[in-house]
Steps between C-alpha positions, in 0.01 A plus 500: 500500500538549850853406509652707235301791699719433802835439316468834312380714867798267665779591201420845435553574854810301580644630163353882568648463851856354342564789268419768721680336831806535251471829403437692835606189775181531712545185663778232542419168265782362457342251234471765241843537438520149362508491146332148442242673709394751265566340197246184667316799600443692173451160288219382754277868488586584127339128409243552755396843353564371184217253531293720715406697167339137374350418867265728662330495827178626370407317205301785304754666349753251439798704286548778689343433852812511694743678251639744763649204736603330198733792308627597876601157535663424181690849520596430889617143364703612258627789709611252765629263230748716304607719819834315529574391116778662418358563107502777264122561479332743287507844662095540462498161718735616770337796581182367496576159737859558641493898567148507635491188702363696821184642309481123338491407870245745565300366251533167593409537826200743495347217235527240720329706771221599224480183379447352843178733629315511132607157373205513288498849323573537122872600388609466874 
């Protein structure tokens, strides 16, 4: 579906864009400092990449046709999410999401820009 296409390209670059503006301050948004932001933030593009592993633009391979999008947008979800929670998390889970969150941005960020000129190629 056409509209899950745009929410994941739409999410993974406003998330991407989140966790790296907050790491190296590239630009003034004032907006990303609000908690209820991210944590609206992170719920709306981990569900969204969540279903975008069930959805797929191109209908001929319809597991894994836009699996990249989908894992960057449930990691940049949760990365957004748990940011500001104040829990003891496993250590293997902080390093991965709350240590790396730049390269999570990264990765969120150069899907969405993949995603957006090949919408229809396999694993991307």
């Amino acid at each position: 579906m056409l509209q899950f296409y745009f929410l994941s390209v739409f999410f993974n670059l406003l998330t991407g864009f989140v966790l790296i503006n907050s790491q190296k301050h590239i630009t003034d948004f004032p907006l990303q400092e609000e908690k209820t932001f991210k944590i609206v933030l992170g719920v709306l593009t981990a569900v969204t990449g969540l279903i975008k592993i069930f959805v797929v633009v191109n209908s001929k391979a319809v597991i894994v046709g836009d699996f990249i999008p989908a894992i960057a947008g449930m990691a940049g979800g949760i990365t957004l999410f748990i940011q500001d929670l104040n829990q003891n998390y496993p250590e293997w889970f902080q390093k991965i999401f709350i240590a790396n969150k730049y390269i999570v941005g990264i990765v969120c960020l150069s899907a969405a820009a993949v995603h957006f000129v090949f919408p229809g190629a396999l694993f991307i």
